[in-house]
C-alpha positions in Angstrom: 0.0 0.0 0.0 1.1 3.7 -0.9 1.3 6.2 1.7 3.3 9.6 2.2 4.9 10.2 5.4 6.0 13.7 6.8 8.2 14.9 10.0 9.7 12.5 12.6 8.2 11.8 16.4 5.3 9.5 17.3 3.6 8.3 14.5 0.4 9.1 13.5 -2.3 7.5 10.7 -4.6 8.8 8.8 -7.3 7.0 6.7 -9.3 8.8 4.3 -12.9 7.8 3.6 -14.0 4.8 1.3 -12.8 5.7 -1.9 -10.8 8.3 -1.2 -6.5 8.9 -1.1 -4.4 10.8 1.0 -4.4 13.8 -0.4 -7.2 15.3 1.4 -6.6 14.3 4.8 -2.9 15.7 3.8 -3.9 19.2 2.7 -6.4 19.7 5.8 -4.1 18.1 8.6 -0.4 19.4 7.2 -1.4 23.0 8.4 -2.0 22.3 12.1 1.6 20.9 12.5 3.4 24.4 10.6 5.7 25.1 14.3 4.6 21.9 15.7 7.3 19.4 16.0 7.1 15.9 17.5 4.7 13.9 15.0 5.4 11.4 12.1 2.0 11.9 10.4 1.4 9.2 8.2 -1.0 9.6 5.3 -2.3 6.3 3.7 -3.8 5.2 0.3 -6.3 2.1 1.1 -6.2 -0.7 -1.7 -8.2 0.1 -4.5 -7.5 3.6 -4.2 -5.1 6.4 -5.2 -1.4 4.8 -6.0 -2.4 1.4 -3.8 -3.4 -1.3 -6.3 -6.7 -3.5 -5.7 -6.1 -7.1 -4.3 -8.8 -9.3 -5.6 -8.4 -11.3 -2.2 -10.1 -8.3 0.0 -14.0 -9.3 -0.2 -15.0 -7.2 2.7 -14.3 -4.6 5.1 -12.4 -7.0 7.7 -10.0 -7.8 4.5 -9.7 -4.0 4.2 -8.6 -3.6 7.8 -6.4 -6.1 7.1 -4.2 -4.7 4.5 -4.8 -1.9 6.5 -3.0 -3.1 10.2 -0.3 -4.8 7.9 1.0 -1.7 6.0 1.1 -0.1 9.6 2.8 -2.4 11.5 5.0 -2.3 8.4 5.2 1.5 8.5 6.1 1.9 12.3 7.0 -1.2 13.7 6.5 -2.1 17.1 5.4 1.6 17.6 2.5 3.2 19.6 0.3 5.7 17.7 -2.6 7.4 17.1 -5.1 7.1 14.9 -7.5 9.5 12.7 -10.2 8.2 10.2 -12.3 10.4 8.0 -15.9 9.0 7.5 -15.3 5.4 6.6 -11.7 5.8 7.6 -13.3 6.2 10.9 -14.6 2.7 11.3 -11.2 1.8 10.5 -9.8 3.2 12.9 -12.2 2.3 15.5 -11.5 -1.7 13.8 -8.2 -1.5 14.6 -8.8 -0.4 18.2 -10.7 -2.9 19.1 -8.2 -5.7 17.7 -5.4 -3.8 20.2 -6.4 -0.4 22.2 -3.2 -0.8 24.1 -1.1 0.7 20.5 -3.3 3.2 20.4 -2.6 7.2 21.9 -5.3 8.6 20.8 -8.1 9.1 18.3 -9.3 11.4 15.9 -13.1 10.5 14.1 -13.7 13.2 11.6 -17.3 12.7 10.2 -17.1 9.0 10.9 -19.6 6.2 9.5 -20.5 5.0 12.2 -24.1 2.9 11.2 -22.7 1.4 7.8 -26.7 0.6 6.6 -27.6 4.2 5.3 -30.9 3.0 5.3 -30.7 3.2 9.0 -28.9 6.3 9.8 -29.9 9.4 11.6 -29.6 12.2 9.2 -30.0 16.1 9.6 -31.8 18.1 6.9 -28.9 20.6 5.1 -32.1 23.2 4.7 -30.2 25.2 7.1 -26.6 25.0 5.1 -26.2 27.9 4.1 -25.0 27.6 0.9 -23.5 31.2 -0.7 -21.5 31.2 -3.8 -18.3 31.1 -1.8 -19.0 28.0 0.1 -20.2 26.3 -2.9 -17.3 27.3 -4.8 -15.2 26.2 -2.4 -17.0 23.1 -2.1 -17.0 22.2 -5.8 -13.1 22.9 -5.8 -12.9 20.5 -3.1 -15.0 17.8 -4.8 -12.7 18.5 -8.4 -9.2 18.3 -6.3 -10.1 15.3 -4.1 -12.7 13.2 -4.9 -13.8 13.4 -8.7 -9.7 13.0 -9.6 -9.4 10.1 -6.9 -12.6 8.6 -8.8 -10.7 8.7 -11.8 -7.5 6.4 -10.6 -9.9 4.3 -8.1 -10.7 0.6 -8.9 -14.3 1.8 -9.0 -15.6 -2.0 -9.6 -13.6 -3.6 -6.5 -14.8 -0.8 -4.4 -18.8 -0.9 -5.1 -18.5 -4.5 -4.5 -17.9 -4.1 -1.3 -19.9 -1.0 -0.3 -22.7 -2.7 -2.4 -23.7 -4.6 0.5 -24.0 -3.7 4.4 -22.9 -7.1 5.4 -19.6 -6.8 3.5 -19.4 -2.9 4.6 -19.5 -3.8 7.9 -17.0 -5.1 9.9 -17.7 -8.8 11.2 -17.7 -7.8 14.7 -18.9 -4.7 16.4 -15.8 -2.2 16.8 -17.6 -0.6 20.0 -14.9 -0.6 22.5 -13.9 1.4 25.4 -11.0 3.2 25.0 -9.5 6.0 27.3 -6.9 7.8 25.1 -7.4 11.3 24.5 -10.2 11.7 21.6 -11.7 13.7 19.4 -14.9 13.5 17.0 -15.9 16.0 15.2 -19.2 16.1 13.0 -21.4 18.2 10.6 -24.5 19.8 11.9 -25.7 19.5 8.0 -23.8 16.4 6.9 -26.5 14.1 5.3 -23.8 11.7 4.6 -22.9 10.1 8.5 -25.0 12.5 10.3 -23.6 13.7 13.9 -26.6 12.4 15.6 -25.1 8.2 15.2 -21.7 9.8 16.2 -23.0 10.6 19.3 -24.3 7.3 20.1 -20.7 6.2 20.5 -19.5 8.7 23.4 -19.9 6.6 26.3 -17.0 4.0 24.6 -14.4 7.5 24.9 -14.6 9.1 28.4 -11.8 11.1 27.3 -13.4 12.5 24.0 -14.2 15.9 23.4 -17.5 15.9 21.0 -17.8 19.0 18.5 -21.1 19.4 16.4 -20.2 22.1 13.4 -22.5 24.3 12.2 -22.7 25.1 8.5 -20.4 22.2 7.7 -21.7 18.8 6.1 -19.8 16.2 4.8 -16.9 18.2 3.4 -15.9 19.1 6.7 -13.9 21.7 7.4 -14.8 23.5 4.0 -15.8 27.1 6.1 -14.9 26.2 9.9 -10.7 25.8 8.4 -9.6 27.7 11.6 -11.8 25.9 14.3 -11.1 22.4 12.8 -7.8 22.7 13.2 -8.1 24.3 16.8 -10.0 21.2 18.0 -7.0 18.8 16.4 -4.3 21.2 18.1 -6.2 20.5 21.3 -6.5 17.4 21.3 -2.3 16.5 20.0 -2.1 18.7 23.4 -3.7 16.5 25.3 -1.6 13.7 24.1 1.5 15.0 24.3 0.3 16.1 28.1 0.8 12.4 29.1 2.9 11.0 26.3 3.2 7.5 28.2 -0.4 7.2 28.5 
């Protein structure tokens, strides 16, 4: 599996959502750590997607996870580190926990999936998003940069077959698991995607999480809220880096 990897410290991963490369969670994350040393940040490609070839083998989301845990035990060894999944990235990252919490420092959910049916998830209206030209120019500039161009280069058909069907989306077993690292989860009041209500439902596994609700910021998140996005990830590398042996 591809991946980029930038400054030296305690690693951390991140895993984009399904379908997605690096490049996103690179662009938004990169700027938090301009004066701030200490951090190996990690940036991955999942198979199928970006420069990380398919592998007819991976049937499901557990052979996802998989590939996933073997290119980072590849990638830092022995290592503790911490963890931050975008949307489906998330239930990756909440996979992994539960096969071994005690690698993890912390965790970062950013718009996670957390009910994989769609069919059953809690979703806002976006009738409050307020959608000017700026925001929907920036929007559609995101979509062009990140996700149509990713599209282009993904293994489209390997993809859909998994995401086709809730019972290969899912992970085999449940990935709620308690888990007292330092936390953050961060959702879109307007995200129709994941929601921010099934998000919540998962608070009582993190007693050290902090929980931020976005206004006028759905799935795309942080397309307007740049500045307090990257506050609230600031925060919470504080708090791990309060009690580094944790």
């Amino acid at each position: 599996m591809y991946y980029e990897s930038f400054g030296e410290g305690r690693p951390i991963v991140f895993l984009p959502g399904w379908g997605g490369d690096n490049g996103e969670g690179r662009d938004t994350h990169e700027p938090v750590f301009e004066g701030r040393s200490g951090w190996r940040r990690i940036y991955v490609d999942p198979p199928g997607t970006g420069k990380s070839p398919s592998d007819a083998s991976i049937v499901d989301q557990d052979g996802m996870l998989d590939a996933i845990a073997g290119t980072i035990d590849e990638v830092v060894g022995s290592d503790r580190f911490a963890l931050a999944g975008t949307s489906a990235g998330g239930l990756h990252s909440r996979g992994l926990i539960k096969r071994d919490p005690s690698r993890i420092l912390g965790l970062l959910l950013r718009v996670p999936g957390v009910v994989v049916d769609r069919t059953k998830r809690t979703l806002p209206s976006d009738d409050y998003l307020d959608q000017t030209a700026d925001f929907v120019a920036a929007s559609a500039d995101k979509d062009r940069r990140y996700y149509d161009a990713v599209d282009d280069i993904a293994d489209l058909d390997f993809l859909n077959r998994i995401q086709s069907d809730p019972r290969t989306y899912a992970l085999r077993e449940d990935p709620a698991i308690r888990f007292e690292g330092p936390t953050l989860i961060v959702t879109g009041r307007q995200d129709t995607m994941t929601g921010y209500a099934d998000a919540w439902s998962i608070l009582d596994d993190y007693p050290r999480a902090t929980y931020a609700v976005l206004d006028q910021e759905d799935h795309g998140l942080p397309v307007r809220r740049h500045a307090v996005y990257r506050a609230l990830v600031g925060d919470w590398l504080d708090r791990m880096a309060e009690r580094p042996d944790a």
